[in-house]
N, C-alpha and C positions, 0 to 999 in steps of 0.2 A: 364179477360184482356179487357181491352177497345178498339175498332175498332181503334183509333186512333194510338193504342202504336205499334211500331214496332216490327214485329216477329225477335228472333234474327236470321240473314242470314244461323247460321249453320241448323237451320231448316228448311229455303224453299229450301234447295240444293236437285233435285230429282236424285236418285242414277237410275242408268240402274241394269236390271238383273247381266249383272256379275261383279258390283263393292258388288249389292249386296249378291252376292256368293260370290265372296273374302271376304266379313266383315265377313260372317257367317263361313265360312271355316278356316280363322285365329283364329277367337273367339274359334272355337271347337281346333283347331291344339295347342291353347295358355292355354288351359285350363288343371287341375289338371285330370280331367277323361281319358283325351287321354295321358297324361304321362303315369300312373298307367294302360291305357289299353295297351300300347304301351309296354309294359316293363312286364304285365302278356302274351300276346302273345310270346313273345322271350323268355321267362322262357319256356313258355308251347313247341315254338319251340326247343331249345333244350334240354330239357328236353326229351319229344316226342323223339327225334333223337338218343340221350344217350341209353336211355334203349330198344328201337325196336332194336329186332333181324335183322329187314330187312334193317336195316336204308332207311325208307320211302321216306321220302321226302330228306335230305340233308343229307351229311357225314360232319367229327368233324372241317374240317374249315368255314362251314358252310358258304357258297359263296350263295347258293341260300337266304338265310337269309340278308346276308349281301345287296345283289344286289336288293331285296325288301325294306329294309331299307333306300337304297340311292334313290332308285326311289321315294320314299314317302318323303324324304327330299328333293330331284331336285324337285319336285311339289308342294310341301309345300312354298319352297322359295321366288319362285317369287310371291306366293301367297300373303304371308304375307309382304313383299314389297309391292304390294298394296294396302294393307289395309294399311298400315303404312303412303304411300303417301295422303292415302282421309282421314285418319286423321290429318295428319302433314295441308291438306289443311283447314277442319273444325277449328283446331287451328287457322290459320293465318285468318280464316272468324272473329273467337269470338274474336281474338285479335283485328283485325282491328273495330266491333262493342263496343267492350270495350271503346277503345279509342273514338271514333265518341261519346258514353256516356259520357264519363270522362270530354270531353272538352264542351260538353252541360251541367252539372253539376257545371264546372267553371264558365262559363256564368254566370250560374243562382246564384251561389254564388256569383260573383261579385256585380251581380244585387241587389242581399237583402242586402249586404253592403253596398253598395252606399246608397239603400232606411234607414237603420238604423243609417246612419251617418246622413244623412240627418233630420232624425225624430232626434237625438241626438242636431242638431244643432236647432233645431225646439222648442225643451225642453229648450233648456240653455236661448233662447229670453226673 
């Protein structure tokens, strides 16, 4: 890339530590591995609970299950809200660079029309 060409802006935006713990925390919470871990854990919880004589940890409505799973989605939530917000913003960065391009590319099209008209009118003399 030549000194001259502009970075696009979603790349000079510097995130603080905990925008960049929400992107990493969302990433992991959005991802196939934490479904499938999330869903072997509550097998393995009740399951576990089912077959122990003592019922260890929780009995069969399973409220302590339950009350960890909401707590991990109340934390989750607003988590992933802002990662959703720093990217709905990096959108509206590359949208608005898009555009600022597009309309410098019109220019410049216009430009080499004019010039190939002109060279056309140049030929016919």
């Amino acid at each position: 890339m030549n000194k001259k060409e502009e970075k696009h802006p979603a790349h000079n935006v510097i995130r603080s530590f905990r925008q960049k713990a929400a992107d990493k925390i969302s990433m992991f919470a959005g991802s196939w591995f934490f479904l499938i871990l999330l869903i072997a854990l509550t097998t393995f919880w009740i399951t576990f609970n089912k077959i122990s004589e003592k019922n260890v940890w929780d009995q069969s409505p399973f409220i302590m299950l339950n009350l960890i799973l909401n707590i991990i989605m109340v934390i989750l939530g607003p988590i992933i809200l802002m990662s959703q917000n720093r990217e709905e913003e990096r959108d509206r960065l590359r949208a608005e660079y898009d555009y600022r391009l597009n309309k410098l590319a019109e220019k410049e099209i216009r430009e080499v029309k004019k010039e190939v008209q002109h060279i056309k009118k140049m030929l016919k003399r």
